[in-house]
C-alpha positions as CSV (number, residue, x, y, z in Angstrom):
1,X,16.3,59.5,-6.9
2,X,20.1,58.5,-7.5
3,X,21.8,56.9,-5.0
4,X,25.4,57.1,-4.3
5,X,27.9,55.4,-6.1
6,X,28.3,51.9,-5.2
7,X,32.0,50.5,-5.1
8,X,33.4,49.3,-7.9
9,X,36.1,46.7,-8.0
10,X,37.0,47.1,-11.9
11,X,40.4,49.2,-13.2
12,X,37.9,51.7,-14.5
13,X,36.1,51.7,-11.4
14,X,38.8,52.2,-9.3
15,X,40.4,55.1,-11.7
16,X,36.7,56.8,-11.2
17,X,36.9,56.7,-8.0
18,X,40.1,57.6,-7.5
19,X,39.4,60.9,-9.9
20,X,36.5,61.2,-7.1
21,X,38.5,61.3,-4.6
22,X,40.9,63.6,-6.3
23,X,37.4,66.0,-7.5
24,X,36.2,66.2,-3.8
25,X,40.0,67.3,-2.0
26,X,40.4,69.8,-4.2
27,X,37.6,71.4,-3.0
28,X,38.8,70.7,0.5
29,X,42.6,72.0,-0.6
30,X,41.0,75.2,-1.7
31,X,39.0,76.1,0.9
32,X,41.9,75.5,3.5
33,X,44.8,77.2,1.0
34,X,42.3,80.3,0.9
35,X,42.7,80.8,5.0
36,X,46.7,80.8,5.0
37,X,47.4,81.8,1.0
38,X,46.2,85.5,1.9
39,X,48.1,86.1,5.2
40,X,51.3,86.6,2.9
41,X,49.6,88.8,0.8
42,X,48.2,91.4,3.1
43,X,50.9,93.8,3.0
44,X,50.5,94.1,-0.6
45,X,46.7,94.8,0.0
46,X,47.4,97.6,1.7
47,X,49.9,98.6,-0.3
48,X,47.4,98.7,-3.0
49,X,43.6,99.2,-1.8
50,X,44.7,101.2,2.0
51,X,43.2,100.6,5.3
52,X,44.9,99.7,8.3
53,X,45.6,96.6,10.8
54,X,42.1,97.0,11.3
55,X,40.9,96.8,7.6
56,X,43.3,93.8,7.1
57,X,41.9,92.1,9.8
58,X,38.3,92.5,7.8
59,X,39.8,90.9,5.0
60,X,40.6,87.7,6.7
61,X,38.0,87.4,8.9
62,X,35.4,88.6,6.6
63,X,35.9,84.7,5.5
64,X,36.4,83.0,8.9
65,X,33.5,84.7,10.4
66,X,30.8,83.5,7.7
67,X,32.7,80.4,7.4
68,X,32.6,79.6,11.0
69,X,28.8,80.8,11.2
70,X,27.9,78.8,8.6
71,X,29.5,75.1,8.8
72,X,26.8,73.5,11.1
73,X,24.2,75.0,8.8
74,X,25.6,73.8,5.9
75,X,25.7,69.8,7.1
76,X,21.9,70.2,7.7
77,X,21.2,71.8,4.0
78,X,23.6,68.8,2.6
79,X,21.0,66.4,4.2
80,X,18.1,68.2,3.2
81,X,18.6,69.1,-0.3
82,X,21.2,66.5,-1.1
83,X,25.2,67.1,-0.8
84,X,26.1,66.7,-4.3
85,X,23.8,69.7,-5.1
86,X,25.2,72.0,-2.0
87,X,28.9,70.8,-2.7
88,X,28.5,71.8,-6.6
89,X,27.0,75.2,-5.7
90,X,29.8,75.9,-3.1
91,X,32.2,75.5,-5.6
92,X,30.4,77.6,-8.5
93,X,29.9,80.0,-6.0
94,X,33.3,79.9,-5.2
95,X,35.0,79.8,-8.6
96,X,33.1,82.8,-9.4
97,X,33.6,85.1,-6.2
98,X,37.8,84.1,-6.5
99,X,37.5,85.7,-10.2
100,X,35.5,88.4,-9.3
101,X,37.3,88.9,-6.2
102,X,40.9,89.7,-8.8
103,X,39.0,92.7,-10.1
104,X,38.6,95.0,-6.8
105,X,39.5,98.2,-6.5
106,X,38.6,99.3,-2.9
107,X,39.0,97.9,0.3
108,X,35.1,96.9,0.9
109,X,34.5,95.5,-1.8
110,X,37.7,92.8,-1.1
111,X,35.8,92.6,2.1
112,X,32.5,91.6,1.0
113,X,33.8,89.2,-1.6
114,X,35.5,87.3,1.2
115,X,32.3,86.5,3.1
116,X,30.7,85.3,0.0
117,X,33.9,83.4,-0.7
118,X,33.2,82.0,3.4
119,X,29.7,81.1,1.9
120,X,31.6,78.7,-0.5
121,X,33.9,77.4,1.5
122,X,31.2,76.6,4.4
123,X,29.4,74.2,1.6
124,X,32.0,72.3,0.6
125,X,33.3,71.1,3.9
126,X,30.5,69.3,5.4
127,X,29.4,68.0,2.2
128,X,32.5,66.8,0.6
129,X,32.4,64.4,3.8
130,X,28.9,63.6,3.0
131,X,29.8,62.8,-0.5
132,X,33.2,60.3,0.5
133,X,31.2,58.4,3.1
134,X,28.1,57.4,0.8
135,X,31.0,56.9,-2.0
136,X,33.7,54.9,-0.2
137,X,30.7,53.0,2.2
138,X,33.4,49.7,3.3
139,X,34.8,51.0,6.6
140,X,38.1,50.1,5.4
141,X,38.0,51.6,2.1
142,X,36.8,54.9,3.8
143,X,39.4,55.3,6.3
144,X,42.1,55.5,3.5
145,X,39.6,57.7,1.6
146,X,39.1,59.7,4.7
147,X,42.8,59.7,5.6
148,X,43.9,61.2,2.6
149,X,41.0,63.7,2.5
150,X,42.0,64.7,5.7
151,X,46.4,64.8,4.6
152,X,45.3,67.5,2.6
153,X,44.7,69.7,5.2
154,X,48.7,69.7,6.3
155,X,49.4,70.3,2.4
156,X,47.4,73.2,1.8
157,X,48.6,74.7,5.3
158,X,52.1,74.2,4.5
159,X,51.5,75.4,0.5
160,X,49.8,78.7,1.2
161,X,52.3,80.3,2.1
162,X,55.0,79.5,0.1
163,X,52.6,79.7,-2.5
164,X,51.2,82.8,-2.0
165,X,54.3,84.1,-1.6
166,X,55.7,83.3,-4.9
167,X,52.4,84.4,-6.4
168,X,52.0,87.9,-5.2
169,X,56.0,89.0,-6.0
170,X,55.6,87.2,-9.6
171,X,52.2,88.4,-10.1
172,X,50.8,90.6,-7.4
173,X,47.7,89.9,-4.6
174,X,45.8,89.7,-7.2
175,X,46.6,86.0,-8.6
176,X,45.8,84.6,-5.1
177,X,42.0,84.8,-5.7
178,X,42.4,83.6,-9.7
179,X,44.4,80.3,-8.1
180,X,41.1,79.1,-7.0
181,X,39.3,79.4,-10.5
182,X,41.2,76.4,-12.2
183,X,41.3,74.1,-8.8
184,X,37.3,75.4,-8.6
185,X,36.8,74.2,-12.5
186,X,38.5,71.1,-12.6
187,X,36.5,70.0,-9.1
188,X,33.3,71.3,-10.2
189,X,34.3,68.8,-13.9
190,X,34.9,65.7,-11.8
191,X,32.1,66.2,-9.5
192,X,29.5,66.2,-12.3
193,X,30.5,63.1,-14.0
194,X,31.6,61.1,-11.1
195,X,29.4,61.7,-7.9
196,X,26.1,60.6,-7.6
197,X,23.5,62.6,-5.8
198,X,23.2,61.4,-1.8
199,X,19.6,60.5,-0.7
200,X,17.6,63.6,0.4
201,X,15.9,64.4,4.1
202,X,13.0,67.1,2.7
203,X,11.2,67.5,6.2
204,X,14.4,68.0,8.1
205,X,13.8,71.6,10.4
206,X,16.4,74.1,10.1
207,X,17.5,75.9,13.2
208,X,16.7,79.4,11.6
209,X,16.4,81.2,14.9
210,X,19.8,79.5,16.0
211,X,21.7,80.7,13.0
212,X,20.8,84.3,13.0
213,X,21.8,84.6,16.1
214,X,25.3,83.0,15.9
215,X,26.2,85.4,13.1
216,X,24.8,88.0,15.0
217,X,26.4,87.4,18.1
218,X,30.3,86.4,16.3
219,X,30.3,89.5,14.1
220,X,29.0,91.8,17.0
221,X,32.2,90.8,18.8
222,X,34.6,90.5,15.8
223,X,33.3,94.4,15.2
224,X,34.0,95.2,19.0
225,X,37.2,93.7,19.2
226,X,38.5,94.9,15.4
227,X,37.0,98.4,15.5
228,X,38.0,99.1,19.3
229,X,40.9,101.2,18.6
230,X,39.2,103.2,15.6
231,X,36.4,103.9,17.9
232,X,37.5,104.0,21.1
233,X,37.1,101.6,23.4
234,X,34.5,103.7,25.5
235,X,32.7,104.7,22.5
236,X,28.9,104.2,22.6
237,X,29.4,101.8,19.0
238,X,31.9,99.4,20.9
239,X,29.7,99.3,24.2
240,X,26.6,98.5,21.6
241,X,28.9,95.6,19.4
242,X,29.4,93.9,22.7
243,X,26.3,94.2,24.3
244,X,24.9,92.8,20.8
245,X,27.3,89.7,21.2
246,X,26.4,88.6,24.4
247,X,22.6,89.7,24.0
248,X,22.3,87.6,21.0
249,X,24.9,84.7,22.5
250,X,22.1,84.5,25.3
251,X,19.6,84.4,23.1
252,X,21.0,81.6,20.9
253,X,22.1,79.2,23.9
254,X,17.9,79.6,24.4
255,X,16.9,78.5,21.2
256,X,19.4,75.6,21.3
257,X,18.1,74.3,24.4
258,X,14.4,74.7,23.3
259,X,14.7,73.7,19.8
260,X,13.5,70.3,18.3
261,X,16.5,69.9,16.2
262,X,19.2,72.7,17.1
263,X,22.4,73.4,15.1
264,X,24.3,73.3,18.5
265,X,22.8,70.6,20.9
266,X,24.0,71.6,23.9
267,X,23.5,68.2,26.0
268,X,26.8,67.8,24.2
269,X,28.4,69.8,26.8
270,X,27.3,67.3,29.5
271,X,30.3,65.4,28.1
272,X,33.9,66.6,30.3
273,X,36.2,65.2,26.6
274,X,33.8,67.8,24.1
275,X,33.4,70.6,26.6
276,X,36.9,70.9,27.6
277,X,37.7,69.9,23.8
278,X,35.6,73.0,22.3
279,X,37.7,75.2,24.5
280,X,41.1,73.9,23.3
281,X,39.9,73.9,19.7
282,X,39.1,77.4,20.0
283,X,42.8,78.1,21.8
284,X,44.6,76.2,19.4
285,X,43.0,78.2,16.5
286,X,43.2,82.0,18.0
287,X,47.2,81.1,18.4
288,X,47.4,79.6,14.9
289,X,45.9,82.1,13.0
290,X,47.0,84.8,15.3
291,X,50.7,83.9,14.3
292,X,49.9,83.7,10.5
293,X,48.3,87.2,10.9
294,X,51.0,88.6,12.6
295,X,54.6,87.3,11.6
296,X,54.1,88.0,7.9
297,X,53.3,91.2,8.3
298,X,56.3,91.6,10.7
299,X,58.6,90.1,8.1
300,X,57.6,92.1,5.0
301,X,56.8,95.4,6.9
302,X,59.8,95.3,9.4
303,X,62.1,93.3,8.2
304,X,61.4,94.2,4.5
305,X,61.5,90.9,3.2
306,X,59.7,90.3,-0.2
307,X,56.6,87.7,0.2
308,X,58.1,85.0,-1.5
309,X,60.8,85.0,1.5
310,X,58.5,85.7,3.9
311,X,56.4,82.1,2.6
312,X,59.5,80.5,2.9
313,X,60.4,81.8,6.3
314,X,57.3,80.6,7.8
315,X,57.9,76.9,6.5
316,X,59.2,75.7,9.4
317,X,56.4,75.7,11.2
318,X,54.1,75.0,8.1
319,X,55.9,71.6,7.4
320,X,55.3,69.9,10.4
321,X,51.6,69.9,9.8
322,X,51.6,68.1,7.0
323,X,53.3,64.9,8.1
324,X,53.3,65.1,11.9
325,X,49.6,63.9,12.0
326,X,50.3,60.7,10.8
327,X,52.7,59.9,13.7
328,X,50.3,61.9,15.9
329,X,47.2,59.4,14.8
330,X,49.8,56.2,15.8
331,X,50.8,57.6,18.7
332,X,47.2,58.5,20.1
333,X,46.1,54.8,19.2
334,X,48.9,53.6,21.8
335,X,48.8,55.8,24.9
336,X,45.3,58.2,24.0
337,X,45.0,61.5,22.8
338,X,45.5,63.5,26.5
339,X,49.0,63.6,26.4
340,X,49.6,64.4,22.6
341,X,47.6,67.3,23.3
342,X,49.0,68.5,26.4
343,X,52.5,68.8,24.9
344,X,50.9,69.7,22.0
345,X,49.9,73.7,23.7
346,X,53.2,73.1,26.0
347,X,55.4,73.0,22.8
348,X,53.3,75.5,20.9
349,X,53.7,77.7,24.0
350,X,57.4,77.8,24.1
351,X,58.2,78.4,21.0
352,X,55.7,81.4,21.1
353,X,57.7,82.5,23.8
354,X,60.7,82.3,22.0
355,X,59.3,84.4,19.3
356,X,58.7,87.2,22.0
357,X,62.5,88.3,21.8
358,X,62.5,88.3,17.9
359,X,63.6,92.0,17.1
360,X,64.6,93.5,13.7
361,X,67.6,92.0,13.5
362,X,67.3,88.7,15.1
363,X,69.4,85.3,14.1
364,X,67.0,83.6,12.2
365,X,68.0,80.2,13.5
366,X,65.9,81.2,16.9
367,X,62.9,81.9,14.8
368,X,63.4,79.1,13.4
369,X,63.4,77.0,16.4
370,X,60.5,78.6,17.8
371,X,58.5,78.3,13.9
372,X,59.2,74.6,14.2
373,X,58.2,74.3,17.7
374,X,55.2,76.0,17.5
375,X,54.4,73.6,14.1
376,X,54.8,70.4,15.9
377,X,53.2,71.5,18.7
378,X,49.6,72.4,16.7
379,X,50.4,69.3,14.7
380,X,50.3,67.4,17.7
381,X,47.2,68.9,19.2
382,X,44.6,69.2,16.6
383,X,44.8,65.1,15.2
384,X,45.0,64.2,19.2
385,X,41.6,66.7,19.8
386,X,39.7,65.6,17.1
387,X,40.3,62.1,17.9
388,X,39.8,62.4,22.0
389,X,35.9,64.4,21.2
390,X,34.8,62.4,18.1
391,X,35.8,58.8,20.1
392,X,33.7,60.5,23.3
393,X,30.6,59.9,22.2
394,X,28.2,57.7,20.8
395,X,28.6,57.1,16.6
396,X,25.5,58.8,16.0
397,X,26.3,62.1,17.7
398,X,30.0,61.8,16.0
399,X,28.0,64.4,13.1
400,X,27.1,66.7,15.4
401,X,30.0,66.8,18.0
402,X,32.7,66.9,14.8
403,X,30.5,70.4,12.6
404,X,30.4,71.9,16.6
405,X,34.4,71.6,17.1
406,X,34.8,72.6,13.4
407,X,32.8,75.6,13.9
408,X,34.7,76.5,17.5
409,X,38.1,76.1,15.6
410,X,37.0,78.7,13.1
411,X,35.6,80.9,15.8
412,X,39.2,80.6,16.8
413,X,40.4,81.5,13.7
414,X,38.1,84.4,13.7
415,X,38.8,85.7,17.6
416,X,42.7,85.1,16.9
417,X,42.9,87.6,14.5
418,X,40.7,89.8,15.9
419,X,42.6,89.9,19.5
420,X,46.0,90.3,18.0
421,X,45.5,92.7,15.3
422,X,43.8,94.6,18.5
423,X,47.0,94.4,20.3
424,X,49.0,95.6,17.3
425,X,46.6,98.2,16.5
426,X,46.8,100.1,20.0
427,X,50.3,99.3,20.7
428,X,53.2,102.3,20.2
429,X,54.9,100.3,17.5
430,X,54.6,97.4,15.8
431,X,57.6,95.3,17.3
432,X,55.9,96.0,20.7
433,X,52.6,94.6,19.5
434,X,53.9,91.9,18.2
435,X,55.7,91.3,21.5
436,X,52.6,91.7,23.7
437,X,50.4,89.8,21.1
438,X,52.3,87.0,21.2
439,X,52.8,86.9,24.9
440,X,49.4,86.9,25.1
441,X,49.0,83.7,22.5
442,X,51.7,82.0,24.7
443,X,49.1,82.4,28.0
444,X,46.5,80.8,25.6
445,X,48.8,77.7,24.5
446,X,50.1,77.3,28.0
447,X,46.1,77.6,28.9
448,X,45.3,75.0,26.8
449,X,47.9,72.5,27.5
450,X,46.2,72.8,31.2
451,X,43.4,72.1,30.3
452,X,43.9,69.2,28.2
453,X,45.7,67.8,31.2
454,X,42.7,68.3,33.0
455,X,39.8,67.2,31.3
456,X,40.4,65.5,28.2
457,X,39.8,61.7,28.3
458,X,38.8,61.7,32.2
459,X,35.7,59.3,32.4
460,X,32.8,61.2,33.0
């Protein structure tokens, strides 16, 4: 059985590892450019393949949803059949669903590729950590490993974008999906010849029971809440989605609490810092990827800007989270990660609110202002809430309690878009959706800003 790679103090040693390194963010860069590169793009979808908010909103959370579903599963099959083998068939599996995914021509079968492209993206994440900590094993050496593993998360929400932008009106929507084959390829290269295979668990149960019924019960409600308008929201289908959700969200809090090794252990909860942080990772998430749903299709659509302009409109508020985490991480090491996080949501909330009075034809210097508000103020909360629940609890639930707030964020993710394009959906026109949406995401920030005054960090 191969064991992982031992550290190696030579110039070649440190080049491999370094081309490690390099191998397993790029896998973490694509998964993360995938979620904001084809919020820029969507107009051009439709333009293209049809369908409405509603079918839009499939294409993104066709990926969130799986993804989300998916990332606690995919931790225990890293264990069990070895991370270098899960990580590798993430990324084939990836590489080839991005190529095929260029080839489309209708609007389900965009749909459908995305979920296999969550698929992907759900095995790389827990097991490209996997794979740095049995390479980088010195705690030292791992923190810098681990810090700039995690500094790509800022760069690929600040690239996609801009990126995507530049892609679609040089290329069209298309070359979005073939971006991921050569950063796919060139990870999939380094990760054959330089990572060694992680010892494997074999006998370790998987939660089947749990998993079914967390997809279940998040695309039950994604359905309700997405299809709502099409259907009506007194329609017999709707009533059915929802009832599904919270039949089968009954029915997997059950299995959790009776299983012998659950995907969700739910004595978690009994901790005030990951309970209330679950919540606000959740909140911080719906406003975040409501906002990149929403503003560039108000920019391109209403303000007929081309998506190269629109990629560079939204930097403001893309920028700030890729440097403000480092001065968040210093500044939660001094005073804790309550306050960070409570201005965190209070800044995201106000410059939400500014938004709210954005018409057609307003200065772009308050949009500005709000964009970079509402950057620093997510860049402040998610460093500050992954610190407060990881340093909450003991080191050998720090596994568990990090895949659970992973997977709440992407719930988030998934819920965000789903409320907003909702709200857009039934609304009379578009610039009054986009007014009530975001109101609505400003009551969430302010929401969560109150409670992480409330309960984060408070001794049990």
């Amino acid at each position: 059985m191969e064991k992982a790679m031992p550290i190696q103090t030579s110039s070649t040693g440190k080049l491999a590892k370094g081309l490690l390194l390099l191998g397993l963010s790029l896998g973490y860069f694509m998964v993360l450019l995938d979620m904001t590169v084809v919020s820029i793009a969507l107009p051009a979808i439709r333009a293209e393949l049809g369908g409405g908010i509603s079918g839009l909103q499939w294409v993104v959370n066709a990926y969130t949803i799986v993804f989300a579903c998916l990332l606690l599963s995919m931790g225990a099959f890293a264990d069990k059949l070895g991370a270098k083998r899960v990580y590798t068939c993430g990324l084939a599996l990836f590489l080839v669903a991005s190529a095929t995914t260029a080839a489309v021509s209708t609007l389900g079968a965009l749909i459908g590729l995305r979920a296999i492209l969550g698929i992907g993206g759900a095995a790389l994440m827990p097991a490209s950590l996997t794979l740095l900590a049995h390479a980088y094993p010195g705690s030292a050496e791992r923190a810098r490993a681990l810090g700039i593993w995690a500094a790509v998360t800022g760069a690929a929400m600040a690239a996609g974008p801009v990126v995507g932008g530049l892609l679609v009106d040089s290329f069209g929507w298309r070359s979005i999906f073939l971006l991921n084959v050569p950063l796919a390829g060139i990870s999939l290269i380094m990760t054959f010849l330089l990572v060694r295979e992680t010892d494997r668990k074999p006998r370790k149960y998987f939660d089947l029971g749990g998993q079914i019924t967390a997809i279940v019960a998040i695309a039950a409600l994604s359905f309700g809440l997405m299809e709502g308008e099409t259907y009506g929201w007194n329609s017999p289908v709707i009533f059915a989605a929802f009832s599904l959700a919270l039949l089968s969200a009954i029915i997997f809090l059950i299995v959790e609490a009776k299983g012998k090794t659950p995907l969700l252990p739910l004595r978690l909860f009994r901790n005030t810092t990951v309970s209330a942080g679950m919540l606000a990772g959740m909140a911080i998430n719906i406003g975040l990827s409501g906002i990149l749903f929403v503003l560039p299709l108000f920019f391109q659509q209403t303000r007929g800007l081309s998506a190269h302009t629109a990629g560079l409109t939204l930097l403001p508020m893309m920028i700030p989270l890729a440097f403000n985490p480092i001065l968040t991480g210093r500044i939660v090491g001094r005073i804790g990660a309550r306050i960070p996080m409570t201005v965190g949501f209070s800044l995201g909330a106000v410059g939400t609110l500014l938004q709210v009075w954005t018409e057609v034809n307003t200065n772009y210097v308050i949009t500005m202002i709000g964009l970079l508000l509402i950057g620093f103020g997510v860049s402040f909360t998610i460093p500050s809430l992954m610190a407060a629940v990881i340093s909450s609890v003991p080191k050998e639930q720090t596994g568990a309690v990090s895949g659970a707030l992973n997977s709440s964020r992407q719930l988030g993710a998934t819920l965000g878009v789903a409320i907003l394009g909702s709200i857009l959906s039934g609304s009379k026109s578009f610039i009054a959706g986009m007014h009530m949406s975001l109101i609505v995401t400003t009551v969430i920030f302010f929401g969560g800003s109150l409670l992480s005054f409330a309960f984060i960090g408070r001794k049990q």
